[in-house]
N, C-alpha and C positions, 0 to 999 in steps of 0.2 A: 666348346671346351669341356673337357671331361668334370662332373660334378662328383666332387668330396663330400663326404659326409661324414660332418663330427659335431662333435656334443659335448654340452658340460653343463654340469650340474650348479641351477641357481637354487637355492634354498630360500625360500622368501618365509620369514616366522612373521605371523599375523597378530601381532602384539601394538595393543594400540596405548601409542606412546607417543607421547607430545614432545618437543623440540629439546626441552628439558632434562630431557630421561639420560641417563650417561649408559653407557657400554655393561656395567655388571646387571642391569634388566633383564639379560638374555641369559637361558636356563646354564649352566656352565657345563652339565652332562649334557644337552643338546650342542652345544658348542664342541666339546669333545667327541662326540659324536661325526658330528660333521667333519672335524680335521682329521677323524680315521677313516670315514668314509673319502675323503678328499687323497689321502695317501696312498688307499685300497685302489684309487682310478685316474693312472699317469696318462694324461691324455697326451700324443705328439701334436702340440699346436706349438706353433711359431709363435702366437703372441694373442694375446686378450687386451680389446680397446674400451674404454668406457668412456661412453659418448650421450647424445641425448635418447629420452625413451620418454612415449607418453602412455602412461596407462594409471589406473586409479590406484589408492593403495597406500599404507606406508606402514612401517616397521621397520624392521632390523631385515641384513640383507646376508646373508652367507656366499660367499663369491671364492670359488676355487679355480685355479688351472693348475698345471703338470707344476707349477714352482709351490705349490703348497696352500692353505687357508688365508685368503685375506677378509677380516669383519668390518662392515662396513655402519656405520648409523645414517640413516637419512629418514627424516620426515617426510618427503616428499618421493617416492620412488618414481615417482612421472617426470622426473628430470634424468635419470640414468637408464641406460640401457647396457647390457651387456652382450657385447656382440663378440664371434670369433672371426679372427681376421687370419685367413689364409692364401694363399699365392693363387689359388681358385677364383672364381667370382661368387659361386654361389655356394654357403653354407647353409645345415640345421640348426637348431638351439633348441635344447630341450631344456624345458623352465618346470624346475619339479617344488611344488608347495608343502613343506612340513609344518607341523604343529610345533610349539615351543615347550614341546615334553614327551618323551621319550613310553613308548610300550610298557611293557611288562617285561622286555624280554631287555632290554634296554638298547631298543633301533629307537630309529630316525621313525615318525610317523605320518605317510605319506599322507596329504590333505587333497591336494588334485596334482595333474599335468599337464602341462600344455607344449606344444610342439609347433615353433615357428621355422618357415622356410625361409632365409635371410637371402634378398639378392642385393649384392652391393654394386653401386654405381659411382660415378666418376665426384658425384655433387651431393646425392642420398642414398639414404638406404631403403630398402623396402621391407617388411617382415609380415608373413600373412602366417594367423594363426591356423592351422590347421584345423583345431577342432572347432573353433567358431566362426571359421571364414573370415574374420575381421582382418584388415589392412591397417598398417600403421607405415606413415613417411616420414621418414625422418632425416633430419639434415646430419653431416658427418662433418662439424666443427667442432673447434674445444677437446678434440680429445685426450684421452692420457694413457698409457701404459700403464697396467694395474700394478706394475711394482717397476722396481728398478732394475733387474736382471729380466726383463721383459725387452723383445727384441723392437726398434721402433720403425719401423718398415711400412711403405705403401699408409700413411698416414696422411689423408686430406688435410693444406693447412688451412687457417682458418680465410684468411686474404688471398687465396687462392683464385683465380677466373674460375675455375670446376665448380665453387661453391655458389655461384651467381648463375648459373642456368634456369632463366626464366621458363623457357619452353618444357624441359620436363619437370619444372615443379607444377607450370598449369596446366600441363597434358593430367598430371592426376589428381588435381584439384577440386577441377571440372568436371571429370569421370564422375568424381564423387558425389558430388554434389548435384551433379544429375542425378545418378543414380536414385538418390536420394529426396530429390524433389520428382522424380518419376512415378515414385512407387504410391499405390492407393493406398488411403489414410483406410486407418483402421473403421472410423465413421463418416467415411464418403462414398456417395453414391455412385455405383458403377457408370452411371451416365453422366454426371458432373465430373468424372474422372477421365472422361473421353473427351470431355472438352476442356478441361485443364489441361491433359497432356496429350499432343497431337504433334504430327512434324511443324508444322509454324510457330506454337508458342515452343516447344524444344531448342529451335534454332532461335528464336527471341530468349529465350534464356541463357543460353550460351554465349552469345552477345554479351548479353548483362554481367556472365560471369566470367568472360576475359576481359573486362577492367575490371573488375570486384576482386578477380586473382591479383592484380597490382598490388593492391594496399596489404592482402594475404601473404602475400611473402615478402612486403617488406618488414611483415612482424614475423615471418616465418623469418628473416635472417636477422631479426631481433633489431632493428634498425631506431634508435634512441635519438630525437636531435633536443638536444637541451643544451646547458650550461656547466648546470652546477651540482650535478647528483655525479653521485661514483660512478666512475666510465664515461661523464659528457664526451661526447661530440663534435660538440660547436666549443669554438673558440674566437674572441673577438682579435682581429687584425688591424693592420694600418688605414691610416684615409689615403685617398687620392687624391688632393685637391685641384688635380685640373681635370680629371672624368667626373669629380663629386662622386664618387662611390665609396664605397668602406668595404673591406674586407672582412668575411667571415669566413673561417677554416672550419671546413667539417672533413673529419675523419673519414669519412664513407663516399662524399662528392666533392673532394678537394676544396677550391677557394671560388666563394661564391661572391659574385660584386651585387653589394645593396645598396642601391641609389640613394645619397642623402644628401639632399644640400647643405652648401657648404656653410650658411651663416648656423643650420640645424649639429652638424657637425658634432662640433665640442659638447653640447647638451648631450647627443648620443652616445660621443667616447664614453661621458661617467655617468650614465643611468646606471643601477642597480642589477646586473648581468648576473645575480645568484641567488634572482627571486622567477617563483614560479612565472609573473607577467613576462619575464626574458625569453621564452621557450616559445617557438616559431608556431603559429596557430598557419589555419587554410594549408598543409602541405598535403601539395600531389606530387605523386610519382610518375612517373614512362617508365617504357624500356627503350631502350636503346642498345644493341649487338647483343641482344641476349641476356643484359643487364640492364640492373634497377639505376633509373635514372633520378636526376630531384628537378622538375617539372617547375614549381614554385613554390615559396615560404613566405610568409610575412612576419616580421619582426613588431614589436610590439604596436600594433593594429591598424600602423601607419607605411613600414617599410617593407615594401614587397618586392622578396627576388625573381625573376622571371628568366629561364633557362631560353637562351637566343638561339638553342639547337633549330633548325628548320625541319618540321616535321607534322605530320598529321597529331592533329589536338585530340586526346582524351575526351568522353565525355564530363567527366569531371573538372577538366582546364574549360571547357566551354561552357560550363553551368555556373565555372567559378566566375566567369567573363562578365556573364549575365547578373551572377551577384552583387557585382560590382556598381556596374550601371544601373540597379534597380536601387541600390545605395543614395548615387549619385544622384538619380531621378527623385527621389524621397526628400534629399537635405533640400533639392532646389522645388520642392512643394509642387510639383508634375507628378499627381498622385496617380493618374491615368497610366503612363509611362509606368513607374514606379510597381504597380497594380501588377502588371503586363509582362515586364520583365522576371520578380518575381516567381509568378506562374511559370516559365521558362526554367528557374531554376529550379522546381518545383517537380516538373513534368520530367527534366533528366536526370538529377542528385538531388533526394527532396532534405537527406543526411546533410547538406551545406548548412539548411536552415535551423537558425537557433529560438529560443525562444525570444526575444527582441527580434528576428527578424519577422516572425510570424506576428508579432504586435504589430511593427512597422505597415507589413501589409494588409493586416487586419484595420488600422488605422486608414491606410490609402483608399482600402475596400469604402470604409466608412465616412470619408470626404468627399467620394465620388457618388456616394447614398445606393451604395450597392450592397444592402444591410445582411441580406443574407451570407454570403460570403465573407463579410467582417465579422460577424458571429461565429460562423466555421473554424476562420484564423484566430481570432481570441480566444476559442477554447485547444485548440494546438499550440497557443503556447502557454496556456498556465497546463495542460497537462504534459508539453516539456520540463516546464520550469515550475510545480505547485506554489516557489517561492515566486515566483514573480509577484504575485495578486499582492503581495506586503510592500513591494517597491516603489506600486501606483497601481493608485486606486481608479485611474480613468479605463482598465480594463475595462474594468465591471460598469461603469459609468457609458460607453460608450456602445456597451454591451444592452444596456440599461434602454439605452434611445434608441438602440437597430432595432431589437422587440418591440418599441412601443411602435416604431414607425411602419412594423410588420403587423401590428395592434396582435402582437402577442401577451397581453395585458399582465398578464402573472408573471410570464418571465421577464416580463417589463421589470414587475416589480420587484422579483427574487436577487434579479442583478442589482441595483439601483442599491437593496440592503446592505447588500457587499461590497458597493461600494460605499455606503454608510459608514460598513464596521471598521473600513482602511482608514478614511477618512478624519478618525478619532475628533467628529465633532466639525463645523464647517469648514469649507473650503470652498475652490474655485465655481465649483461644479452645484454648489448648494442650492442656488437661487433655480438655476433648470432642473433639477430632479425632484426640488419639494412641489414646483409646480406639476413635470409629468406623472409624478407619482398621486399626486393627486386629479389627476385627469383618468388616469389608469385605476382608481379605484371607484371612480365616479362610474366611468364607462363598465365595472363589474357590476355596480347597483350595490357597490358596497361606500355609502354615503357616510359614514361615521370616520374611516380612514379619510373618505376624501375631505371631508371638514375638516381635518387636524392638518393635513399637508397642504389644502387651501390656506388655514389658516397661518402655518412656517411660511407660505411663500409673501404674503400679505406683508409682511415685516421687507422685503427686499423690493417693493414698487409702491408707486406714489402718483397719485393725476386720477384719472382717467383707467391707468391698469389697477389700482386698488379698487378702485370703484368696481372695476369688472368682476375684480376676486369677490370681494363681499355679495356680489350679487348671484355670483355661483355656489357661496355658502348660503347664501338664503334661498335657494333653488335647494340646497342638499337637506337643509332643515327641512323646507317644507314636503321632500320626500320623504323622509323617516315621521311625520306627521307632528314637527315641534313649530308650530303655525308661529307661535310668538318670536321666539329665536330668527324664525325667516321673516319676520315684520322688521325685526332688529337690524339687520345685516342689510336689508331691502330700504331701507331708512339711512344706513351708515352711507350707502353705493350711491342714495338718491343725494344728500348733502355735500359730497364731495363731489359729480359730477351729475347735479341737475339738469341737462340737457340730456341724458341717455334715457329710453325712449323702457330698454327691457326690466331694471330694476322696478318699472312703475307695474309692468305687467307682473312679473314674479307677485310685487307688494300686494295685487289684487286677487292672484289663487292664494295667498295666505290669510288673505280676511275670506274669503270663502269658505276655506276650510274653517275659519270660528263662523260658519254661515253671517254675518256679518254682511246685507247686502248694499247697505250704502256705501261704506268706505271700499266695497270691491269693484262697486259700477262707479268710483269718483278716481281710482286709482287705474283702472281701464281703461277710461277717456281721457288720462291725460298721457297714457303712453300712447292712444290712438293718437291722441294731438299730435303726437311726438314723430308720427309714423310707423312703428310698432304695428305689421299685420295681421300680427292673432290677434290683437286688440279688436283692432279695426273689424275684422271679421267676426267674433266675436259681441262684440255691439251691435252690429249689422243684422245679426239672427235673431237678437232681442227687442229689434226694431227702435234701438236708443240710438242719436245722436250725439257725436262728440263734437 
C-alpha cells in the first residue's frame, strides 16, 4: 500500500505545573503564536484521534490540525498521544518542543524535534522514534475526535475482538524484553555474559515470558476486577440453590459461578461487597482464541472460581494448585508435605508466595528440624512484610532456636532479643529462650549473661531442673572467679536435690579456688560416692579413697 506522509505540528511547552495550575499559566503571546502558526499550516488530514501515549513529561500541550488551535492541560502527558489517522496504514508525526516564551523577534522557540514513524494496526499502534530508535505500543481504545467537526472514521472501538489480540501484543513484548535482557550490562563480564545469554537459557526465557505477557496485557487492556471503585467490574448476581453456586457478573468475562453452599449462602449475599476484602485475590488469566481468558479468582479467601474450560494449565494455575495443597498439608500438621509442596510453588511462581506463606513454610522447615531452611524462609518473609515481625514474635523466636540448634550462638541470640522486644515482656515462649539464651552465652564464655538468664529461667522450674540451674550458675561463678557465689548456688542445687552427684563436684573446685583443701577433698568424695567420674578420677590421682 502506497505510504502518505503527513505531519502536524505538537507544541509541547515544558512548564512544570502541578494539577492545580488553570489554563492562563501558558505565556498568552506563545499561545498566539502558535494559533498563527497553526493557521499559516492547513494540513489535508481527515481527522486527528487522541488516544493513549506513554512517554515522560507534563505541561501544557498545544494540539493543532487543519480545523484550527485546540489547548489542552494535562499533567500527565504519558496518557495522550496524538496520532494522525488517515485512510493509509502508515503515517509520520512530527512532535516539535517550544519553549513557553517567545524570541526577540517574537516566533515560537524551537527546544528540540522529534519524528515518529506511526504504523497502525487493526488492535495497536506502533511509533518508533526516529531519532532515538525507541519503540512505543500502544493500544488504540478510548479514543476521541479532537473536536467536533472532526470526521470519526476507521476508529477501533473499545469492546471490539481487534482490541484483544493476544499474539501481536506478545510477539512485541517478548521482542522487547529480550532484547533487553540480552544486552551486556554495563558491569558484566564478557564471559559471565556468554553464559547468561546463550540459545538455551534464550529459549528458557521466552518460556518464562509467554505467561509473564498474560498478566502484561491484561493490564495492558487495563483489566480491573473489583466492586466498588469507579468503573467496577464485578457485580454480585443471583444464587442457585440447586447447583449452590452464586453468580458473579464481570464486565470483561461475562457470569462467573462461585461455588458456595447453600446453608454459607445468605452470610455471602450480605458481606460487605464495597470494601477492599471484596476484590478477588489469586486471579490468573489464559488465553483462549486469541483472548484474555479468567483462569481463576477467589472471592474473600474462601471462594474460588475455577474456569471448566478444558485446556493445558498455565504455569501459574499449576503453582496455584500446589499452593493450595501445601495450605492444606500445613492446617492438617503434615509439615513434610506442606514443606514439599511449597517448594513446588516456589520453584514455578515464587510471586504466589506472601509473607505468611513464607512464615508458614519457614515454620514446617522448623518442625521437621530442617533449621537451615526455616532461617532462609523467615527472613523472606519479614523482608516481604518488615511488618510482620510486630504481628508475632515467634518469627524471631523460632528463628532464635534454628541458630542455636545450628550452634550459631550470636545469632542465636540477636534473634531470641527480638523476639524479646515483640514480646513486650513474657509470654509463651519465655521459659525456652531464658534458658537457650543462657546456654548460648555460656557456650560463648560469656558467663555474666549466662548467670542472669540462668537466673530468669530459675523462676519457671522446680525439682530436680532448678537444682540443675543453680548448679550451672554455680559452675558460671566459679568461672568468672566469684568462688563464694558458686559455693552459694552449689549449696542452693545440693539442698533441693541431694542425691545429684555434679553440684557436689562443682561445690569442690569452688573451695579450691579459696585453696580450701578440706572442704574440697570432703565435697569430692561425696560426689565420688555419688558416682560423679571426675570425681572419682580425681581422688584416684590423689591416691584418696571415697
Amino acid at each position: 500500500m502506497k505510504k502518505s506522509i503527513l505531519f502536524i505540528i505538537v507544541a509541547l511547552l515544558y512548564i512544570n505545573l502541578s494539577i492545580a495550575q488553570s489554563i492562563c499559566n501558558i505565556s498568552p503571546k506563545v499561545k498566539e503564536a502558535g494559533d498563527a502558526m497553526t493557521k499559516e499550516n492547513k494540513h489535508p488530514l481527515d481527522e486527528l484521534i487522541i488516544g493513549d501515549y506513554r512517554e515522560e513529561g507534563s505541561g501544557w500541550v498545544l494540539l493543532s490540525d487543519h480545523t484550527g488551535a485546540t489547548f489542552f492541560q494535562n499533567t500527565q502527558i504519558n496518557e495522550l498521544i496524538w496520532v494522525l489517522h488517515s485512510e493509509e496504514s502508515d503515517v509520520a508525526l512530527a512532535v516539535m518542543i517550544f519553549k513557553n516564551e517567545l524570541d526577540k523577534s517574537g516566533k515560537l522557540q524551537l527546544e528540540s524535534q522529534n519524528f515518529f514513524m506511526v504504523e497502525m494496526k487493526s488492535d495497536f499502534i506502533t511509533l518508533e522514534n526516529t531519532v532515538t530508535n525507541q519503540i512505543y505500543i500502544l493500544r488504540r481504545t478510548n479514543l476521541i475526535p479532537s473536536n467536533e467537526n472532526s470526521h470519526k472514521k476507521n476508529v477501533v472501538d473499545k469492546n471490539s475482538n481487534a482490541n484483544k489480540s493476544f499474539s501481536s501484543f506478545a510477539n512485541v513484548y517478548i521482542n522487547d524484553k529480550i532484547l533487553a535482557w540480552g544486552k551486556k550490562g554495563e558491569f558484566e563480564i564478557t564471559s559471565d555474559w556468554k553464559v547468561r545469554v546463550n540459545e538455551e537459557t534464550r529459549n528458557n526465557k521466552m518460556k518464562e515470558l509467554s505467561e509473564e505477557a498474560i498478566d502484561a496485557y491484561a493490564d495492558w487492556l487495563n483489566i480491573k476486577l473489583g466492586f466498588c471503585y469507579m468503573g467496577a467490574s464485578l457485580s454480585l448476581g443471583s444464587y442457585n440453590a440447586d447447583k449452590e453456586v452464586y453468580i458473579i457478573k464481570s464486565r470483561d468475562f461475562g457470569e462467573l459461578e462461585i461455588p458456595v453452599p447453600i446453608e454459607e449462602a445468605e452470610k455471602f449475599k450480605y458481606k460487605h461487597w464495597c470494601s477492599h476484602d471484596s476484590d478477588p485475590t489469586n486471579v490468573i488469566y489464559f488465553i483462549i482464541n486469541d483472548e484474555l481468558g479468567l483462569a481463576q479468582a477467589t472471592f474473600w479467601d474462601k471462594y474460588r472460581y475455577i474456569n471448566q474450560i478444558s485446556r493445558k494449565k498455565t504455569k501459574k494455575e499449576i503453582a496455584y494448585d500446589y499452593f493450595l495443597q501445601a495450605i492444606i498439608y500445613y492446617k492438617n500438621k503434615e509439615f513434610k508435605k506442606a514443606a514439599a509442596y511449597y517448594q513446588k510453588v516456589i520453584d514455578l511462581k515464587p510471586d504466589i508466595m506472601k509473607a505468611e506463606n513464607f512464615e508458614d513454610l519457614g515454620n514446617a522447615n522448623f518442625f521437621i528440624e530442617d533449621y537451615s531452611k526455616s532461617i532462609i524462609n523467615y527472613k523472606k518473609a519479614l523482608d516481604i512484610d518488615y511488618l510482620q515481625e510486630v504481628k508475632d514474635e515467634n518469627i524471631y523466636f523460632n528463628m532464635g532456636v534454628s541458630y542455636y540448634n545450628l550452634k550459631q550462638y550470636l545469632n542465636a541470640i540477636n534473634a531470641f532479643n527480638n523476639s524479646i522486644r515483640l514480646s513486650y515482656g513474657r509470654s509463651k515462649n519465655s521459659k525456652v529462650r531464658s534458658n537457650l539464651m543462657g546456654q548460648a552465652y555460656y557456650e560463648l564464655k560469656d558467663y555474666s549473661n549466662a548467670i542472669n538468664y540462668y537466673g530468669e529461667y530459675s523462676n519457671f522450674v522446680e525439682g530436680e531442673d532448678k537444682a540443675q540451674v543453680y548448679n550451672i550458675i554455680g559452675v558460671a561463678y566459679n568461672n568468672i572467679g566469684n568462688y563464694k557465689l558458686a559455693i552459694w548456688y552449689s549449696n542452693l542445687a545440693i539442698q533441693i536435690s541431694p542425691d545429684l552427684a555434679r553440684p557436689y563436684f562443682n561445690l569442690g573446685n569452688a573451695y579450691k579456688g579459696l585453696d580450701n583443701k578440706r572442704q574440697t577433698i570432703k565435697a569430692y568424695k561425696e560426689a565420688a560416692r555419688l558416682g560423679d567420674k571426675e570425681a572419682q578420677s580425681t581422688l584416684m590421682e590423689q591416691r584418696i579413697k571415697w
